[in-house]
C-alpha positions in Angstrom: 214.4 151.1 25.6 213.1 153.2 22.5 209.4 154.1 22.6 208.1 153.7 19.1 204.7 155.9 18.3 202.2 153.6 16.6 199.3 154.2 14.2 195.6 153.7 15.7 193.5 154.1 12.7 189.7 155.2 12.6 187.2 152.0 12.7 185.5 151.6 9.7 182.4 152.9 9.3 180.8 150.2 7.3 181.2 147.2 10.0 177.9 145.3 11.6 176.8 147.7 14.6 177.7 145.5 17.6 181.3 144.5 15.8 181.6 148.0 14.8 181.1 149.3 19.1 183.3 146.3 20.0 185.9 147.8 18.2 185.6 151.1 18.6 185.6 150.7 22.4 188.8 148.8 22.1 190.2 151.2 19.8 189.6 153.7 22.8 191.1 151.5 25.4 194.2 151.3 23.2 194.7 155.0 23.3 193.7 155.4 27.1 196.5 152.8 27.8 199.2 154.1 24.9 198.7 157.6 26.5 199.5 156.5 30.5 202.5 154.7 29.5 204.2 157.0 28.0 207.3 158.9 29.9 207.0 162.5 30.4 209.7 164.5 28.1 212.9 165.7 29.7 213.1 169.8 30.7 215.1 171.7 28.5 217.7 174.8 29.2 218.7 173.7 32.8 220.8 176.1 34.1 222.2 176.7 37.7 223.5 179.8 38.6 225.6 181.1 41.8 224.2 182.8 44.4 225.4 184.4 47.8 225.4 181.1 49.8 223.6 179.0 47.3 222.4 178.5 44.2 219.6 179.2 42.0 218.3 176.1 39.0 215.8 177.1 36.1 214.8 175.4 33.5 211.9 175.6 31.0 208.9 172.8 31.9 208.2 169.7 29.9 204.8 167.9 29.5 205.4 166.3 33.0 202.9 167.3 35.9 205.9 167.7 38.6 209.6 168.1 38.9 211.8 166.7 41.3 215.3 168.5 41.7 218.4 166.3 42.6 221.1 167.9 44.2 224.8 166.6 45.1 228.1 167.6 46.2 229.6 165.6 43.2 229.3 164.6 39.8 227.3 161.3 40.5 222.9 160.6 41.7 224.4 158.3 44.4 224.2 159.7 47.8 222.3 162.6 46.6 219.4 164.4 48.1 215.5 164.5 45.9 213.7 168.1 46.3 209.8 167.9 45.3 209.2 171.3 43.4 205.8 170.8 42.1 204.9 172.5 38.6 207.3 175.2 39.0 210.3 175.9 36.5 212.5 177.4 39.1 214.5 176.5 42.6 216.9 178.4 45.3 218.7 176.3 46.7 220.2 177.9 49.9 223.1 176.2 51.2 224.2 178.7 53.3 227.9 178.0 52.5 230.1 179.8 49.8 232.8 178.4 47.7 230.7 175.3 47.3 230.5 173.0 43.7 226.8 172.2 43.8 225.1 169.6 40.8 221.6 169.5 39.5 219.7 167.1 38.1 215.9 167.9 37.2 213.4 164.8 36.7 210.3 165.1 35.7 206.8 162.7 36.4 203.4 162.5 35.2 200.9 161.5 37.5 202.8 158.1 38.3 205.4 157.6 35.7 208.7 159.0 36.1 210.2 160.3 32.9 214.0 161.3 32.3 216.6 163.1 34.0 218.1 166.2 32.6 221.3 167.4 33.7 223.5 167.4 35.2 224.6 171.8 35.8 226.6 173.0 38.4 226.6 176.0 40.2 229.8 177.6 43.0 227.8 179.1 45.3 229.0 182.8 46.1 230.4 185.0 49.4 227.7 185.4 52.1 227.4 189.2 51.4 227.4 188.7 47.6 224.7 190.5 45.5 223.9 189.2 41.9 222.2 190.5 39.1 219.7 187.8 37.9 219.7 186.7 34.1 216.6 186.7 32.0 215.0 183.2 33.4 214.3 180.8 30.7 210.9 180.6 29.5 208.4 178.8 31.1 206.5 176.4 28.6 203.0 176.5 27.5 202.6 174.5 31.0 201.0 176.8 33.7 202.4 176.7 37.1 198.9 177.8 38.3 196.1 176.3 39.9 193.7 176.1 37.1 190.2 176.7 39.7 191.8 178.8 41.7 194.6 180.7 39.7 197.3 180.4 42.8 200.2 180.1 41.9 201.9 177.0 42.7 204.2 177.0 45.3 207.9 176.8 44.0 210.1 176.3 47.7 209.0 172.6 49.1 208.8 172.5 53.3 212.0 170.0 54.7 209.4 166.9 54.9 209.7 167.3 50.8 213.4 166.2 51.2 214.7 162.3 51.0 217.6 160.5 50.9 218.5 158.4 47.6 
């Protein structure tokens, strides 16, 4: 399915006043339901990088309002596991295992409309005792991942009830 952007234009100014509210009121419903439709963009530069016993995933935010990492043992969504992140750009995944091929997919949602998938990266997940030198992480977006009252910081690591089954 292709989403098309159409053209609302501006209610004339010149229209009988109750005609002229009518449809400047429906103009406004128009936009109010154009702009909840409308799938969140995908994240860009995804990237998933080895770690001692896991793996770390980055990428830089979208317009969405959460991300959901998908993680698998193989190239494929079925049988894979959903991780709720919240607003923030960035995941370890600890799997507590070395030598292991893990994939990532990153979706992303706006309040109730899921958007796309991006992905997937892999990542072998390093020796136990292995130290790394992180890369420079991709850049974040001009989405905060803070509380805008409060100015927390979002929290990136999701508790185990955050992780389902697909």
């Amino acid at each position: 399915m292709t989403l098309q952007k159409i053209q609302i234009r501006e209610v004339p100014k010149n229209i009988d006043g109750g005609l002229y509210k009518f449809l400047v009121d429906m103009r406004n419903s128009v936009l109010r339901m154009s702009a909840s439709v409308v799938p969140p963009g995908a994240v860009t530069n995804l990237t998933a990088t080895g770690k001692a016993g896991g793996a770390i995933i980055e990428f830089t935010r979208s317009d969405a309002d959460s991300y959901t990492i998908i993680r698998n043992t193989s190239k494929s969504l079925d049988g894979s596991t959903q991780i709720e992140i919240g607003n923030s750009n960035r995941y370890v995944d600890d799997v507590g295992a070395s030598s292991q091929t893990i994939y990532y997919w990153v979706r992303t949602k706006k309040g109730a409309i899921e958007g796309y998938t991006a992905g997937p990266v892999s990542a072998i997940t390093l020796g136990l005792a292995t130290e790394i030198t992180p890369g420079e992480p991709p850049p974040g977006s001009g989405y905060p991942a803070r509380n805008v009252e409060t100015e927390q910081v979002e929290p990136g690591r999701p508790s185990s009830s955050d992780y389902k089954k697909v």
